[in-house]
VOROKOL-361638 format. One record per atom (N, C-alpha, C, O): x, y, z; residue in one letter. Coordinates in steps of 0.2 Angstrom, whole numbers, plus 5000, padded with zeros to 4 digits. Layout:
BEGIN
XYZa;...
This chain:
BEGIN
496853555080x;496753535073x;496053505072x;496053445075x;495553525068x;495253485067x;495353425064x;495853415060x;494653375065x;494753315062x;494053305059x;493653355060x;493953255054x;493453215051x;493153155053x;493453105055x;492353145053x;492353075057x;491753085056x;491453135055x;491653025055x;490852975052x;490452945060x;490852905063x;490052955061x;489952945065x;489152905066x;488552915063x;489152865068x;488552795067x;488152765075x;488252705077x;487652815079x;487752785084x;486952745083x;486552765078x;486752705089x;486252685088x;485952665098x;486052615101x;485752705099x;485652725108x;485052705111x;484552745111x;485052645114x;484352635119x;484352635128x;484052625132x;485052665128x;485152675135x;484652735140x;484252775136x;484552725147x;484352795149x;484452815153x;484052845157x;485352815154x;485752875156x;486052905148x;486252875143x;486152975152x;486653005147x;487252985144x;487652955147x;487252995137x;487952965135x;488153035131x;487753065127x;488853055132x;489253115131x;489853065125x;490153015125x;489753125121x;490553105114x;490753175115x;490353225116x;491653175115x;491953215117x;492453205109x;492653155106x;492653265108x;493153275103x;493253355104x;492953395106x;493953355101x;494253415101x;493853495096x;493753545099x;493853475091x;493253485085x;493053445082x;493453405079x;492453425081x;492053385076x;491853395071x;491353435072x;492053385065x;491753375058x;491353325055x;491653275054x;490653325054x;490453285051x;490253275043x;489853305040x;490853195040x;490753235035x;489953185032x;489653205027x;489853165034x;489053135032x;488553135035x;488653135041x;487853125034x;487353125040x;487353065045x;487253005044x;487353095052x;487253035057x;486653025060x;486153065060x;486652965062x;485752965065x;485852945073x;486052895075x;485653005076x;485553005084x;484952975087x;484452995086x;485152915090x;484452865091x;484552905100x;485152905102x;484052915102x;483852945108x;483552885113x;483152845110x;483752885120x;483352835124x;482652835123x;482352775122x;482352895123x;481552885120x;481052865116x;480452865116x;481552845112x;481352805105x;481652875099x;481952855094x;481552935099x;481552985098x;482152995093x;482553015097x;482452995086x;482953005082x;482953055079x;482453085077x;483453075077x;483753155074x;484353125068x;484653075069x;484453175062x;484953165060x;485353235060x;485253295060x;485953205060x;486453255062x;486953295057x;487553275056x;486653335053x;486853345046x;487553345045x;488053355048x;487553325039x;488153365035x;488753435037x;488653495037x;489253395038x;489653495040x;489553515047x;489853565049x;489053465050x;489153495057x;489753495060x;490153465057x;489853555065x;490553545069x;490453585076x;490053635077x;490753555080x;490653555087x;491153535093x;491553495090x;491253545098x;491953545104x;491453465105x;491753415103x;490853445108x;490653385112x;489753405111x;489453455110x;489553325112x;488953305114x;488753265119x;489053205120x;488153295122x;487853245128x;487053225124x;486753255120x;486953155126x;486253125121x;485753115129x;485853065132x;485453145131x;485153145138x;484353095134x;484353065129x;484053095140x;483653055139x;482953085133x;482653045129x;482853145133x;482653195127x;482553225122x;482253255118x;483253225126x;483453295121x;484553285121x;484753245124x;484853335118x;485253325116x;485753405118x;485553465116x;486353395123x;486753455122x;487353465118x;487753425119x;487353485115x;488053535111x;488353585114x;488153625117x;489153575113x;489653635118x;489853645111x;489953605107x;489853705112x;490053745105x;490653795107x;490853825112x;491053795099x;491753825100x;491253895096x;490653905095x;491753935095x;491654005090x;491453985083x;490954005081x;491853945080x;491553935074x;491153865074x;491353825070x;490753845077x;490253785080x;489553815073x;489353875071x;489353735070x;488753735069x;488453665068x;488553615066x;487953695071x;487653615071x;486853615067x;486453665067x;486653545061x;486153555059x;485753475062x;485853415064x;485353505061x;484853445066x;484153435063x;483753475065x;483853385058x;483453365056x;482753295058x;482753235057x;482353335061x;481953265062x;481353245055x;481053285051x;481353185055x;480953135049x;480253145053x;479753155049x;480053155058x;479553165061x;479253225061x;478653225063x;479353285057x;479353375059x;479153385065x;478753435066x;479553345071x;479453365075x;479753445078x;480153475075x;479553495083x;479353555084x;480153565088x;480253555094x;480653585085x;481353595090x;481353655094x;480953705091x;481753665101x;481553685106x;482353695108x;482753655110x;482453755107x;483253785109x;483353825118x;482953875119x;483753795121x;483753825128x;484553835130x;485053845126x;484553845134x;485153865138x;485853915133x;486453905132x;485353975130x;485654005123x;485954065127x;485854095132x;486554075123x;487154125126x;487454135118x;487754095114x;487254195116x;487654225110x;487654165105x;488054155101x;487054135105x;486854075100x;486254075096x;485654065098x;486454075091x;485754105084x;485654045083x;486154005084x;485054025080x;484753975076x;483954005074x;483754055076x;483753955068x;483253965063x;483253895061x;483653855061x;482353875061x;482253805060x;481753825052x;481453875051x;481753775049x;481153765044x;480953685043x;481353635043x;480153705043x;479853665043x;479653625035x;480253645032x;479353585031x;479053575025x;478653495026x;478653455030x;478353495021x;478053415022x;478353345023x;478053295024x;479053375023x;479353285022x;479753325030x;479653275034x;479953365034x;480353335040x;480453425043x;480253485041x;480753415047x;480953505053x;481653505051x;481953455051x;481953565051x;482653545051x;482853625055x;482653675052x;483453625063x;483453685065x;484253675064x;484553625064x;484653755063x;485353765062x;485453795067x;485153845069x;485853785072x;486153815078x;486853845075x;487353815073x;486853895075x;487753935073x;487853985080x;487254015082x;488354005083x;488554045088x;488754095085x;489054085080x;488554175088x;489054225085x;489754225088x;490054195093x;490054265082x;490854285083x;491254295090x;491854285092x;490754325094x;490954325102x;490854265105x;491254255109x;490454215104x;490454165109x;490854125114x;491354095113x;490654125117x;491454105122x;491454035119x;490954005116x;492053995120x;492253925119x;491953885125x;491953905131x;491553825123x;491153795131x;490653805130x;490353765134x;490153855126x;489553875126x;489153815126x;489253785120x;488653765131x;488253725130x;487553755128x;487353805130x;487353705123x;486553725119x;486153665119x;486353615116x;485653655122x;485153595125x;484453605118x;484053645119x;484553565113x;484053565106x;483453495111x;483753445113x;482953505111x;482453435111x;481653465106x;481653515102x;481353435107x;480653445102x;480253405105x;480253355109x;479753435103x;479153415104x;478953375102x;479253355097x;478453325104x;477953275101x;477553305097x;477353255094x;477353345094x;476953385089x;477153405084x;477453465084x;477053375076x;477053405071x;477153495071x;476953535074x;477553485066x;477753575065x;477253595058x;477153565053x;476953675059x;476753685052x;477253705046x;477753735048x;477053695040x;477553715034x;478053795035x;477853845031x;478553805039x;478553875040x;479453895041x;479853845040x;479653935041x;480453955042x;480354005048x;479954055049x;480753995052x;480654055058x;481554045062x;481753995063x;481854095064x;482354115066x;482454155071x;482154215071x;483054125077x;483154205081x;483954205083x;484454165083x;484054265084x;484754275084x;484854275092x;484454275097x;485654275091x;486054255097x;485754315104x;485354365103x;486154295110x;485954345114x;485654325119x;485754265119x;485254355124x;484854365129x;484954285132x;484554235131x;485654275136x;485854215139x;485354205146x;484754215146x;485654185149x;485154165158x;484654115156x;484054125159x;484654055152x;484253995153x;483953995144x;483753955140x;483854065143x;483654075137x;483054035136x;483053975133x;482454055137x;481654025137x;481654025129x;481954065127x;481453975124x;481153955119x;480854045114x;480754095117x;480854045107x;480554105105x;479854065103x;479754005102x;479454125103x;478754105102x;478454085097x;478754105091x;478054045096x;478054035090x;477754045081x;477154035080x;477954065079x;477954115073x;477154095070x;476954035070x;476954145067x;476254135062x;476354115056x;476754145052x;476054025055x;476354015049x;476054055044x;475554095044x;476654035037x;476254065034x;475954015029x;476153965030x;475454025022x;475353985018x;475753945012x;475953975008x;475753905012x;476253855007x;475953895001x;475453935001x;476353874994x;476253904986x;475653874984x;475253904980x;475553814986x;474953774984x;474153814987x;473653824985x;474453824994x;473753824995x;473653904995x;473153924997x;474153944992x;473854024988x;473554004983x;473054024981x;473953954978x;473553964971x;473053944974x;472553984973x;472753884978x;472153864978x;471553924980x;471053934977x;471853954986x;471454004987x;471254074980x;470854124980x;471854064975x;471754124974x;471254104966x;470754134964x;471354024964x;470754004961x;469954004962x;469354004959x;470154004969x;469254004973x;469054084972x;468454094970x;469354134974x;469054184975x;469054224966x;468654264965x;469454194962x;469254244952x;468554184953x;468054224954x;468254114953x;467754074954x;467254124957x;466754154954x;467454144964x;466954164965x;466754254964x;466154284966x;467254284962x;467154354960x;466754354952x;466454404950x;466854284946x;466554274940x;465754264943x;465254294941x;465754224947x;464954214949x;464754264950x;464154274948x;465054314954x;464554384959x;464554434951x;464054454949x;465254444948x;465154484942x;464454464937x;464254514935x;464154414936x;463654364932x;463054394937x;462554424935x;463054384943x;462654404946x;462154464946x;461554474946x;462854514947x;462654584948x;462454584942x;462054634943x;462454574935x;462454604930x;461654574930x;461154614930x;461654514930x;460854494929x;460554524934x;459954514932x;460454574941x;460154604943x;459954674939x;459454704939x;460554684935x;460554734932x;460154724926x;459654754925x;460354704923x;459954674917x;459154684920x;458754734917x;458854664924x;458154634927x;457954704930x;457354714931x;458354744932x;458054834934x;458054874927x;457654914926x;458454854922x;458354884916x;457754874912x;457554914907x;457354804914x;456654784910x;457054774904x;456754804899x;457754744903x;457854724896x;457354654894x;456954634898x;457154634887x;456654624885x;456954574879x;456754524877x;457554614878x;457754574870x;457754514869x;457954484875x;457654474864x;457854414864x;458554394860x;458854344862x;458654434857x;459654424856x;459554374850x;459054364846x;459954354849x;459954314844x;459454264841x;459654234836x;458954254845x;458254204843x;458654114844x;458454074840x;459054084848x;459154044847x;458853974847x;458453994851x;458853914846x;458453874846x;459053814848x;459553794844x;458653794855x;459453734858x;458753674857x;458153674859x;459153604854x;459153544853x;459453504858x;459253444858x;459953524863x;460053464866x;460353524874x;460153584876x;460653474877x;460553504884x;461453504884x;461853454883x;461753574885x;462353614886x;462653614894x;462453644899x;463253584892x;463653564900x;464253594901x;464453604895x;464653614905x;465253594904x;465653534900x;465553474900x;466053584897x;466353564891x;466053544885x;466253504882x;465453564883x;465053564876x;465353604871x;465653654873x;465253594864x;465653654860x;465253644855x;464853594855x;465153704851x;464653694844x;464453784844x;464553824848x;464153784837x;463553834836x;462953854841x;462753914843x;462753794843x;462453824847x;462553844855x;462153874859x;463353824856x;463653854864x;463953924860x;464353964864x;463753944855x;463954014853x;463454054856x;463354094861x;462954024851x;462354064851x;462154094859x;461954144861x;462154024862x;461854014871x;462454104873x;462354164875x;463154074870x;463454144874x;463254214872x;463154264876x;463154224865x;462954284862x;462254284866x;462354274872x;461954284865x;461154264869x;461254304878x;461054354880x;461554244883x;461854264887x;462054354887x;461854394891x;462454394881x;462954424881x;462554494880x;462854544882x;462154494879x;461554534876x;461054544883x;460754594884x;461054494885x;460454484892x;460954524900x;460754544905x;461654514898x;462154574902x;462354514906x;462354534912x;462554444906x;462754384908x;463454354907x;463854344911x;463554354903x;464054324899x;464654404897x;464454454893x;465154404899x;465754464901x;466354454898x;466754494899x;466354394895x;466954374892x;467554404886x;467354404880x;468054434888x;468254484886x;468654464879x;468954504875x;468554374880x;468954374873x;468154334868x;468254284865x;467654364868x;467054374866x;466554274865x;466754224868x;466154274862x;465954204860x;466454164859x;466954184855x;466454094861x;467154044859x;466753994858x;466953954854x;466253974861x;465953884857x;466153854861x;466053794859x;466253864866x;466653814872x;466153834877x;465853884877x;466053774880x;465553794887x;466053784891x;466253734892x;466453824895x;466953834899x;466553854908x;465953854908x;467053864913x;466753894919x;466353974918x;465853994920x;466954004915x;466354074912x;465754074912x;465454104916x;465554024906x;464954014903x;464653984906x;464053994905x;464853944912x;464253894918x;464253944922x;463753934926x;464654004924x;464454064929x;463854114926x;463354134929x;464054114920x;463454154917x;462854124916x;462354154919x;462754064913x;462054004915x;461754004922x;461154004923x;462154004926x;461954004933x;461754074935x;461154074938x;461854144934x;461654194934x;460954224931x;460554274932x;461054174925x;460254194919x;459554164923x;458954184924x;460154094925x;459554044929x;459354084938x;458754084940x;459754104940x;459454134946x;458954214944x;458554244948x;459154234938x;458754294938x;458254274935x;457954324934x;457954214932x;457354194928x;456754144934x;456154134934x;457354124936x;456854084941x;456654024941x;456153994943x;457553984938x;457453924934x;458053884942x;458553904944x;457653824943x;458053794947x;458153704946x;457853664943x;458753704950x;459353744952x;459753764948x;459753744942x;460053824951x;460453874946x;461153844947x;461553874950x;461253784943x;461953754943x;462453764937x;463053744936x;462053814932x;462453814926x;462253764924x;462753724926x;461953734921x;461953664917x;461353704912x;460853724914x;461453704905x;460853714904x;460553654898x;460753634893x;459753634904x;459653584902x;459153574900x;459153584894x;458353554902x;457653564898x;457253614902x;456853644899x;457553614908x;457153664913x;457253754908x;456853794906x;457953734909x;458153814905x;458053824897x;458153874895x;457953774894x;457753774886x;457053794886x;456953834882x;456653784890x;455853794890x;455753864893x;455353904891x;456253864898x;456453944897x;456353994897x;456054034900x;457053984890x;457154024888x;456554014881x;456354064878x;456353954879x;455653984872x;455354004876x;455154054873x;455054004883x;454654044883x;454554114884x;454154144887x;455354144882x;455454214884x;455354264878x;455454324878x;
């Protein structure tokens, strides 16, 4: 019959210390302090025939229906051996590692699983292997992380950044093979236009731009000096010959453009 048990240990021994039960239920998280300094928590719902706490690492005898969950605070890298028809899957994230050992439906009763980890940080990743291929069972290899949500958005903000610039660009090459000439709107700037500027005259500088084949904005003139607008200044300025072509437009680029 299974039982319930809370379990609280706190271990600086360095010989083996084995806890023996019939079935084990854990109904809260335990904290497995390892001779090595090394601590694990031993989740919630785990259950298990017995454990041995070795000096590094940690064995579980597992029944048929056994699972054990095992989280390090460190994300340290867990490392599964001596696997006999015993599946786990670990995930990584920024705050800790956590691997699941469940055995399949065949597993014989007695099955020992030896879990330890590395000294090294794990990358943010989820990676899993099923039961099977027993005789010591070497470690599976280890998976390509893949990229966190954050650091797609960031990549996928840098590349519209720099697909807006190259669009700005190509056009002002283009512009500059066609011998356009016009002057657009005739504008006259008073002051020096930055990001985040707004007015009549951040109209005009766009319609101007819009006309010179810079400026591609498809919800047309807004008065805003937005990123857009600093990619199309930076494209006018590189095909004029105004530097630095930082998008700013400021006395360099006012004299210019009168003098165009």
């Amino acid at each position: 019959m299974k039982r319930s048990i809370i379990l609280s240990l706190a271990l600086s021994l360095l010989t083996p210390i084995a806890v023996f039960a019939a079935i084990v239920t854990t109904d809260d998280g335990v904290t497995l302090a390892l001779p090595n300094g090394v601590s694990y928590i031993l989740g919630t719902n785990s259950k298990f025939t017995s454990f041995t706490i070795n000096d590094s690492s940690i064995d579980f005898v597992f029944a048929s229906d056994s699972v054990v969950y095992l989280t390090s605070g460190d994300r340290k890298i867990f490392t599964v051996s001596g696997v006999n028809n015993v599946g786990h899957s670990t995930v990584c994230n920024s705050n800790n590692s956590t691997i699941e050992i469940r055995p399949d439906a065949d597993t014989p009763d007695g099955t020992t699983v030896n879990v330890s980890a590395a000294s090294t940080g794990c990358e943010a990743v989820t990676s899993s292997s099923g039961g099977g291929g027993g005789g010591g069972g070497s470690p599976a290899p280890a998976p390509t992380p893949t990229p966190t949500l954050s650091a797609t958005q960031t990549l996928i903000a840098q590349l519209q950044s720099q697909i807006a610039t190259l669009t700005a660009q190509i056009s002002a090459l283009v512009a500059q093979r066609s011998g356009s000439s016009s002057l657009g709107t005739g504008c006259s700037f008073s002051r020096d236009l930055k990001l985040g500027s707004k007015g009549d005259d951040v109209t005009c500088l766009q319609n101007y731009l819009k006309i010179k084949g810079f400026y591609n904005y498809s919800g047309g003139s807004t008065g805003f000096f937005g990123t857009i607008t600093r990619a199309a200044v930076s494209a006018w300025q590189v095909a004029n010959g105004v530097s630095p072509a930082a998008g700013y437009f400021g006395s360099k680029s006012r004299a210019k453009h009168s003098s165009m």
